[in-house]
C-alpha positions as CSV (number, residue, x, y, z in Angstrom):
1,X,8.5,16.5,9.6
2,X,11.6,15.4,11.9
3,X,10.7,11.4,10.3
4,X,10.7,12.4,6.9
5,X,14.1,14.6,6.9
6,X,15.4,11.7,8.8
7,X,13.9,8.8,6.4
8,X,15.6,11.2,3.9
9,X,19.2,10.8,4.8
10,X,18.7,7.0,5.0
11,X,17.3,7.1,1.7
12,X,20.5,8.9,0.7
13,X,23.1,6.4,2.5
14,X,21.5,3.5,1.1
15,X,22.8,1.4,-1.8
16,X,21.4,-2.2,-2.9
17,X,22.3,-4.6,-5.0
18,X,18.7,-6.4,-6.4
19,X,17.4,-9.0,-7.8
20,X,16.1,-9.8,-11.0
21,X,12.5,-9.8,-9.2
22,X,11.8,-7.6,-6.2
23,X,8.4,-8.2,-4.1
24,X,7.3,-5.7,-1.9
25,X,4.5,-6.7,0.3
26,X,2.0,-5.1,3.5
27,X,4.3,-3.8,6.3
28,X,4.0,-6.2,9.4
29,X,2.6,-3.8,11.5
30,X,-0.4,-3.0,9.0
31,X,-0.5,-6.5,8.3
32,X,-1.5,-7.0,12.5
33,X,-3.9,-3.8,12.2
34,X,-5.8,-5.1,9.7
35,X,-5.9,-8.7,10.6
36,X,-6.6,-7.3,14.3
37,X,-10.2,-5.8,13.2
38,X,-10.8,-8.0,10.1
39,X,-11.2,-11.1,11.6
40,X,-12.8,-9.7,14.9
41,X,-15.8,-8.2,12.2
42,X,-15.5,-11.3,10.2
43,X,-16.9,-13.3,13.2
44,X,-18.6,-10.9,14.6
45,X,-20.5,-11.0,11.4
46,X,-21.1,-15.0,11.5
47,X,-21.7,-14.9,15.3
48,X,-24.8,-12.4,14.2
49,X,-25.7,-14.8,11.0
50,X,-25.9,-17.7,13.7
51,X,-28.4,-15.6,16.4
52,X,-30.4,-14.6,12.8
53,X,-30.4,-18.5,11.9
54,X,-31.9,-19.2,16.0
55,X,-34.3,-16.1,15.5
56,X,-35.7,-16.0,12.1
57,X,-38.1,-13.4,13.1
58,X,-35.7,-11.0,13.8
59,X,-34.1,-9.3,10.9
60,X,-31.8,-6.8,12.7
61,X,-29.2,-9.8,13.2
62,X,-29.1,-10.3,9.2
63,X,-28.9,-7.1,8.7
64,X,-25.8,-6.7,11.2
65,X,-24.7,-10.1,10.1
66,X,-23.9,-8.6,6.9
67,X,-22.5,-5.1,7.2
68,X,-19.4,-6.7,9.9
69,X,-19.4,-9.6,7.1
70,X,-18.8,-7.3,4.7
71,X,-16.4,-4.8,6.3
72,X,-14.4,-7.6,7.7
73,X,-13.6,-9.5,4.4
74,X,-13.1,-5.5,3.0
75,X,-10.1,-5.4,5.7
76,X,-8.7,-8.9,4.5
77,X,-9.2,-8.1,1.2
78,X,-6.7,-5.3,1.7
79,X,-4.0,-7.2,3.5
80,X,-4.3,-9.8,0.3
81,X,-5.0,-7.3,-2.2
82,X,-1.5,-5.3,-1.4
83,X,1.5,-5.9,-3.3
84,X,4.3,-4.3,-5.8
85,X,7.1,-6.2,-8.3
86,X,9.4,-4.2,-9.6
87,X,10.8,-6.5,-12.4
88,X,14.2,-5.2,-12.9
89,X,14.5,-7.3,-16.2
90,X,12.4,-5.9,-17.9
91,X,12.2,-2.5,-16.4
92,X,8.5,-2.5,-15.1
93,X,6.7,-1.9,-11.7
94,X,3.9,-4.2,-11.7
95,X,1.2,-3.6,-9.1
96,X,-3.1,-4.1,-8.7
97,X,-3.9,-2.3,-12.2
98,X,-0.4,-1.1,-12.8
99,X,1.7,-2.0,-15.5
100,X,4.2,0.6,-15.8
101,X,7.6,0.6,-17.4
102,X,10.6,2.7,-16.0
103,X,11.1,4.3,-19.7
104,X,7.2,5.1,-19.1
105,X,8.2,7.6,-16.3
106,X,8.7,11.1,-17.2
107,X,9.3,11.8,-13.1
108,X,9.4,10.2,-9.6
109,X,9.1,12.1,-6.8
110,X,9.5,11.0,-2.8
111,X,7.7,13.4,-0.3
112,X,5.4,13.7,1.9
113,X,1.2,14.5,1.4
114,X,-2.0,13.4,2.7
115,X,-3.5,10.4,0.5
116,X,-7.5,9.9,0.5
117,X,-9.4,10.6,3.2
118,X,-6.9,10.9,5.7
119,X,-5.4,14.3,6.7
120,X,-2.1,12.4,8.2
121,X,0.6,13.1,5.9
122,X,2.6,9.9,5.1
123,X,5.5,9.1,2.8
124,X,4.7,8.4,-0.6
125,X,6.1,8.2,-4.3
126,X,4.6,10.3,-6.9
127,X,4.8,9.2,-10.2
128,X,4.2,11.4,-13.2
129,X,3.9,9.4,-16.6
130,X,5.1,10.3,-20.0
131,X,1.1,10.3,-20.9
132,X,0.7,12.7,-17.7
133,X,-1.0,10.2,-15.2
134,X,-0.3,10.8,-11.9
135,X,0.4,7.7,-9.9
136,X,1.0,7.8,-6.1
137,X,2.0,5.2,-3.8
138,X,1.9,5.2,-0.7
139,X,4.9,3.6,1.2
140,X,3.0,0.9,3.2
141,X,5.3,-1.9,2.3
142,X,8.0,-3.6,4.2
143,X,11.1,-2.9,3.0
144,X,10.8,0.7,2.3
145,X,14.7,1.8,1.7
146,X,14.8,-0.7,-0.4
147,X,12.1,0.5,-2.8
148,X,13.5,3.8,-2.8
149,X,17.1,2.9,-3.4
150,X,16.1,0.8,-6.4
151,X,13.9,3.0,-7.5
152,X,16.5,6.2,-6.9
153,X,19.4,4.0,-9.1
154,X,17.1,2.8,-11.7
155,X,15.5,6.3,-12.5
156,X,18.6,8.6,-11.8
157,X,17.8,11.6,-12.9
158,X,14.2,11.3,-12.9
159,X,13.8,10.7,-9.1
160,X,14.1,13.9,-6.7
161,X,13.4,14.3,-3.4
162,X,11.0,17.2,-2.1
163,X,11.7,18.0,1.3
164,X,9.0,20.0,3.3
């Protein structure tokens, strides 16, 4: 609670002046996580398709071999996968499946909540559309303030903080 009041005031002091085109990607540190157990599963996966390929007769290394093949490129896929634009030109926020303009946006909300199966809360923008979709994101990215700030002067009424 403490690291949210305090993101908070930052959030508050910040100004920015942006681009045209702002890309927001994976924060380094999530970036290391995810590489740090993708790749390990990823040849973990291949050292088990290799000990399958020497003993053909036993089907537990395939079977290994491709659950760590499969979670690894899952992790990578994440790393890759992650990624927002906010065009400021023409007043969208572009994302995986999201193409959403800022006249779109009925409300914007920073707090703080629990997203999917974790019961961590983290920080995270919820977006209500004018068609009543909810859309949250979770702030993962580098260059957090940033977002916010933009966000905060682009939306100005619309964007509210919620604090506990």
């Amino acid at each position: 609670m403490f690291f949210f009041e305090d993101f908070c005031k930052r959030v508050e002091k910040t100004t920015v002046e942006p681009k045209d085109i702002e890309k927001f990607r994976l924060d380094i540190k999530k970036v290391i996580m995810w590489l740090g157990t993708g790749v390990p599963l990823l040849l973990m996966g291949l050292y088990q398709g290799y000990m399958f390929y020497l003993n053909s007769t036993k089907y537990a290394y395939l079977v290994f071999s491709i659950i760590f093949i499969y979670l690894g490129l899952k992790h990578l896929k994440t790393i890759f996968e992650f990624g927002i634009t906010l065009n400021l030109k023409e007043g969208k926020i572009i994302s995986k499946g999201v193409d959403l303009s800022f006249d779109d946006i009925q409300s914007c909300t920073l707090k703080e909540q629990s997203v999917g199966k974790s019961s961590r809360a983290q920080v995270v923008i919820d977006i209500i559309t004018k068609e009543k979709k909810e859309i949250i994101i979770p702030l993962m990215m580098g260059r957090k303030l940033i977002f916010i700030a933009i966000l905060r002067d682009k939306l100005k009424n619309r964007f509210r903080i919620v604090k506990g």
